[in-house]
N, C-alpha and C positions, 0 to 999 in steps of 0.2 A: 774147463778145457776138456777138450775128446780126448779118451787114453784108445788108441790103438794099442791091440795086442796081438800077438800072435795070431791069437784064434779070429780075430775082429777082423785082421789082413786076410789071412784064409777067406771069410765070408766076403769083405768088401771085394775081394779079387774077383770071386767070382758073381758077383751081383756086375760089375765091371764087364766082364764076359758074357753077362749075360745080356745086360745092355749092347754093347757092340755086337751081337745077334742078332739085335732087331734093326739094325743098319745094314750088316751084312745080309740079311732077309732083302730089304730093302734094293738094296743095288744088287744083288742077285736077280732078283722078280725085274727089274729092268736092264738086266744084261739079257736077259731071257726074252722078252718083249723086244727088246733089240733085235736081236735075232732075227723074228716076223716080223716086226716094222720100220726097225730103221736098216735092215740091209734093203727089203720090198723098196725103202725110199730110196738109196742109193743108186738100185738096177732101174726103177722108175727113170728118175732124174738125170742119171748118167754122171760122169765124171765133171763137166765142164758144170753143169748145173746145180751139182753137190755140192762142188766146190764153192762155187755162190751164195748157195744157200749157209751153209756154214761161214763163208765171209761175214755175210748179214750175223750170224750171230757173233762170231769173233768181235767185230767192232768196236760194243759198249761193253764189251769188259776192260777198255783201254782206261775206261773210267770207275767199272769195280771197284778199286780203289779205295776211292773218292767216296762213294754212296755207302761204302760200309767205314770208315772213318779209320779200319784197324780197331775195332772196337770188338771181336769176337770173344778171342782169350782174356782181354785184359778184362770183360764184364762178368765172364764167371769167374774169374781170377775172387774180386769184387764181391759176389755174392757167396760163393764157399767163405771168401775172410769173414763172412758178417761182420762187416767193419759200422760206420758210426752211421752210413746212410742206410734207409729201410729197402726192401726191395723193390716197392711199389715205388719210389725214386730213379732208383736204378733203372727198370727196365722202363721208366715214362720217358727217363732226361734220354734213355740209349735212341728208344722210338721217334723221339723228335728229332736229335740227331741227325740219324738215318735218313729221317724224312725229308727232311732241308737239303741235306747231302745227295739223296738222289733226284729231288726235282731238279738240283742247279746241274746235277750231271747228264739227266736228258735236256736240260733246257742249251748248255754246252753242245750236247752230240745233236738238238735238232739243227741248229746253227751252223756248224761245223758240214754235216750234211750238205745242207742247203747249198753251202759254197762250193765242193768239193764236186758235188754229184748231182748237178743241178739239172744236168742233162736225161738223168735218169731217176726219174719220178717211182718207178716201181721199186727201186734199190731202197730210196731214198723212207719208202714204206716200210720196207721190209726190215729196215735198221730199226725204227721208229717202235715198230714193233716187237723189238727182240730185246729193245733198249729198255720196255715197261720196268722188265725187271729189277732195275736200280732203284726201281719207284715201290717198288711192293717186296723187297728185300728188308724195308723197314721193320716188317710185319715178326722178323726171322730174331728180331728179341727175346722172342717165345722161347723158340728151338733152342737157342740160348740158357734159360732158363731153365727149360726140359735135362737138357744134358748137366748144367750146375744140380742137377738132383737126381741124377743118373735115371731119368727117365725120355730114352732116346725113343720108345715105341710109339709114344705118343704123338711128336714129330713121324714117326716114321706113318704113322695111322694116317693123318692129312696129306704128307705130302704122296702118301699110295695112291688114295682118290684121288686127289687133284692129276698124278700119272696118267690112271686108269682111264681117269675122262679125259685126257688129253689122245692119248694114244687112241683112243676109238675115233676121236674127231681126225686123228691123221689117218688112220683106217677109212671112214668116211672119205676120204679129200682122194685118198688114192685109189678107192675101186671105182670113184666117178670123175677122175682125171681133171683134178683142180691144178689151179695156177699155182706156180712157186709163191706166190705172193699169199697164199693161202696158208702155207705150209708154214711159213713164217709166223702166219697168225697164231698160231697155236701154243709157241712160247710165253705169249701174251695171257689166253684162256687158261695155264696150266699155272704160271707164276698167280695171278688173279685168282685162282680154284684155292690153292696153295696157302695164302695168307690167310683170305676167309675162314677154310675150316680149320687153320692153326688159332684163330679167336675165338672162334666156337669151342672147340677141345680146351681150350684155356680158361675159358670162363666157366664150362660146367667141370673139368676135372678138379681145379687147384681150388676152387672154390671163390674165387677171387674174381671181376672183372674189369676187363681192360682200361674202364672210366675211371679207377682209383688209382690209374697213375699218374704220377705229378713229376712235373720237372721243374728240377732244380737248377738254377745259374753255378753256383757253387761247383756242386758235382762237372754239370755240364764242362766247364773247364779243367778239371782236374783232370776229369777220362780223356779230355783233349789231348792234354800237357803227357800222358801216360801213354795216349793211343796215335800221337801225331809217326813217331819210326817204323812204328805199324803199318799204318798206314801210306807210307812212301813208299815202302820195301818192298808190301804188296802191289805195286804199281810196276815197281821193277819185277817183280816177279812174275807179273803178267809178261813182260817186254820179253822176255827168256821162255815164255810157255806159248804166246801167242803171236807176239810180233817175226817168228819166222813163217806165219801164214801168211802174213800181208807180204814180206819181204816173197816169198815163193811168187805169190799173184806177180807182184811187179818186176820180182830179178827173173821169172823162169815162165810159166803160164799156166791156167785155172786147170790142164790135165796135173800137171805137178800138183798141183794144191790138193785136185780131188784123191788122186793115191794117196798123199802126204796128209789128209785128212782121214781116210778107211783107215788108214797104220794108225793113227793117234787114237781112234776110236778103241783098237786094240790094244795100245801098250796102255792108254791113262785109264781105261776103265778100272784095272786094278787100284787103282789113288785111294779110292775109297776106304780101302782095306786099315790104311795109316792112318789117315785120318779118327775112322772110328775107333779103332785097340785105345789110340793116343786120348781123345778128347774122353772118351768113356774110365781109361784110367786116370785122369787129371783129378777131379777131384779128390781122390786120395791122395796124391802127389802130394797136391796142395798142404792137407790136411800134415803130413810128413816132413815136410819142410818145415814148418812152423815148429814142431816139436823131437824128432829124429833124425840130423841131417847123416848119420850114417845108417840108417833106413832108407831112407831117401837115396843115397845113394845106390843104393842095391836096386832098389823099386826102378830107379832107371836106366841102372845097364842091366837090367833082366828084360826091361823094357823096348831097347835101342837092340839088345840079344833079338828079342821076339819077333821086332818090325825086319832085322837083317838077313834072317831066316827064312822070312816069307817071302822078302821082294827079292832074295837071290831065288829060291823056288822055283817063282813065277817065272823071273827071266830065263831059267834053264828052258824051263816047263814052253813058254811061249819060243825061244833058236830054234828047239827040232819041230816044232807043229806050224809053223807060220806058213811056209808054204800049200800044207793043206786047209789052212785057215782061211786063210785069202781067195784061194780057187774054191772053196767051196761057200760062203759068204758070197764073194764078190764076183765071182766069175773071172772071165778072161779078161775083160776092159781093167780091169786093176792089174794087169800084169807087171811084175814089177814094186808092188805094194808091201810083199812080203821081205824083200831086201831091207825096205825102207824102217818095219817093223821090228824086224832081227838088230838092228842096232838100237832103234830106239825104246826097245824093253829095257835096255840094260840103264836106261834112266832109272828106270824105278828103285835102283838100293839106292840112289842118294836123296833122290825125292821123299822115300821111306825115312832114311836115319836121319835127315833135314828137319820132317815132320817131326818128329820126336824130339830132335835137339832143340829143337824152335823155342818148348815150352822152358826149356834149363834157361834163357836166357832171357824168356819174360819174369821167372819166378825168382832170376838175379838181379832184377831188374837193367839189364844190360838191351834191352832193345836198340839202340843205334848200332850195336856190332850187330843183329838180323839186319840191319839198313844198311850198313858198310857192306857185309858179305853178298847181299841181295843186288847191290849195286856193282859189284866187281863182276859177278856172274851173269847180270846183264850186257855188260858191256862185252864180255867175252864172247857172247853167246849173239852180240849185232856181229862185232867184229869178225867173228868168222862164219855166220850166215854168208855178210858180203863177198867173204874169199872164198867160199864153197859153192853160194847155189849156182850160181854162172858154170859151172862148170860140170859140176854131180848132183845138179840140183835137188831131190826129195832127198834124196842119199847127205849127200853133204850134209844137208838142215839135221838130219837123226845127230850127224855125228858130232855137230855144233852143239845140239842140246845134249849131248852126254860128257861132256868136255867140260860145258859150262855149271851142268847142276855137280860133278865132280867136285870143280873148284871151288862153287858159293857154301855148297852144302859140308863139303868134307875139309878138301886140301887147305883152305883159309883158317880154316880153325887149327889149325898149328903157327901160323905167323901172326895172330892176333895173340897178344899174349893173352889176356884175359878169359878168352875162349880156348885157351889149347886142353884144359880139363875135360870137354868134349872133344876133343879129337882125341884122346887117349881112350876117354869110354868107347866112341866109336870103334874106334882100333881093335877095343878089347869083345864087343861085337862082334862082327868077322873070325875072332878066335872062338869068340863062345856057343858059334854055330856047329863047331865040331861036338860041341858036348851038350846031347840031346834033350841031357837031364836040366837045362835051363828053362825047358818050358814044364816038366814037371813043377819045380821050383817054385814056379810061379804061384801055385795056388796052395804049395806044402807048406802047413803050418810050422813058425818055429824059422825060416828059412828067411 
């Protein structure tokens, strides 16, 4: 057994930080490239166009889902247990999985297409090719891997390149005035760059390659049976993050969508932030729970402390700047963008303290209550689309998604009994942001 110690937590915390560095690196360098490329795309393409083009991409994540199986957490869950299957298992039965899963899921969205938008041949591309990604997400076992070994740079090393040369190729498209149908291609060339150099970095770093993975029947059903609530929740999770895009097109029109699309560019680009603190600290979690559950406990309200600290930050940080954010990014054609923004930053604490909570209740093994909650906040978040965008349309939708991640993320975990332990922690969050010495804490040995 691993004894964590004081001194052990000290080091691991920050090897942790230091990991979650090279992701924030990471999405930093394409906040930044943002900036030159994708506002250039925006004033390019105009609002009605954006909007489009962004459609095309929203589409097949209706099936994300699906093609990742809810198989993320619960595989490094998996390989930090080093339980009875070898890794070379693990990550073969994850990869075939995946793979299966995302051909049936383009092979559904080419179909689905075909029916829907039959009229329109260049859309119906442009899906096709946005949609690759469900097909070469398989590949993202790696990154997987990477992060169960607290090695996020590595991932973060492939998927740089693979950006880099993407973002030149839409560089190329927009100083010689390509077609939207162009533009779209590039999701394709970037996910494609993506996988590739994640097998290469794989097979010279770990020492290992990709041909020595086996899959297992066995396994394969077990991660099923583990990752099927997962994988629903995430489905509704999309329906509450993305299905007020589709609802905008058809309740309101592609100018609402393209504002109501600039503003999202701006509030979720932070997401990232949660994500990484969270998965980069997991492994120790893990480690903690097995042998310290009042360790554990601390390790995750200092943690849930940390995520709540930033994402209130942020959304102060983004109320007083939006407006010069917008005018000067977006220009005048987005007027009105910044309203839509200002409310919908204030998603980010529950999106933040959600993230965090997520892993307490894969590590409880309680995943149907992330299904149950994910599903109540779906529905919330159609139901008052419907009664909003008609009326306040971009506006409305901000205020539906901050209503609804409220409810999935925070206010449910008090009427669930089993989950009300997190709503306390959270609760106790929000108090521990006054006292600044929480994030000293976190790396004070002894503590």
């Amino acid at each position: 057994m691993i004894e964590l110690s004081p001194q052990k937590l000290s080091t691991t915390a920050r090897k942790a930080l230091a990991n979650a560095g090279w992701v924030f690196f990471d999405r930093i360098f394409r906040i930044a490239t943002a900036l030159l490329v994708g506002v250039w795309s925006a004033r390019y393409l105009g609002p009605s166009q954006f909007g489009l083009l962004n459609f095309a991409n929203v589409f097949p994540t209706v099936l994300t889902s699906l093609a990742g199986l809810g198989l993320a957490n619960i595989l490094i869950t998996e390989i930090v247990r080093k339980g009875e299957y070898a890794e070379n298992q693990l990550l073969g039965t994850a990869f075939i999985l995946r793979l299966m899963a995302g051909s049936v899921s383009l092979f559904i969205i080419a179909v689905a297409i075909r029916l829907l938008y039959s009229d329109q041949p260049v859309l119906q591309a442009m899906i096709l090719f946005t949609s690759s990604v469900l097909v070469c997400q398989s590949v993202d076992v790696i990154d997987l891997h990477f992060q169960s070994r607290v090695k996020s740079r590595l991932s973060v090393v492939a998927k740089s390149i693979a950006f880099v040369l993407s973002t030149l190729l839409r560089v190329y498209f927009l100083a010689n005035h390509f077609s939207l149908l162009a533009f779209s291609s590039v999701v394709f060339v970037e996910a494609a760059f993506s996988a590739l150099i994640l097998v290469l970095i794989y097979n010279r770093e770990e020492g290992q390659h990709v041909l020595q993975w086996r899959f297992n029947r066995v396994l394969a059903a077990r991660l099923l049976k583990l990752a099927w609530p997962i994988m629903i929740a995430d489905f509704f999770i999309f329906l509450y993050m993305r299905s007020d895009q589709y609802m905008l097109k058809e309740l309101a029109s592609d100018l609402e969508l393209g504002k109501y699309t600039a503003a999202l560019r701006l509030s979720e680009v932070w997401y990232f932030i949660a994500t990484a603190l969270t998965s980069s600290f997991y492994p120790t979690i893990v480690k903690l729970k097995t042998q310290d559950e009042e360790a554990f406990q601390r390790a995750f309200r200092k943690l849930l402390g940390l995520l709540t600290f930033i994402s209130l930050a942020i959304s102060v940080f983004i109320s007083f700047s939006a407006p010069f954010l917008v005018q000067l990014l977006y220009g005048q054609q987005y007027a009105g963008a910044d309203q839509i923004l200002i409310i919908h930053i204030w998603s980010s604490v529950f999106v933040f303290t959600g993230v965090g909570s997520s892993y307490w209740f894969i590590l409880h093994g309680q995943q149907r209550i992330v299904l149950l909650k994910t599903i109540g906040g779906a529905l919330v978040n159609i139901l008052l689309n419907i009664a909003l965008i008609p009326g306040y349309g971009a506006v409305g939708s901000s205020v539906a998604t901050l209503l609804a991640y409220m409810m999935s993320s925070y206010l449910m975990n008090y009427f669930i009994k089993e989950a009300r332990p997190v709503f306390y922690i959270q609760s106790l969050a929000f108090v521990d942001i006054f006292k600044l010495n929480f994030i000293r804490s976190l790396l004070k040995p002894g503590q």
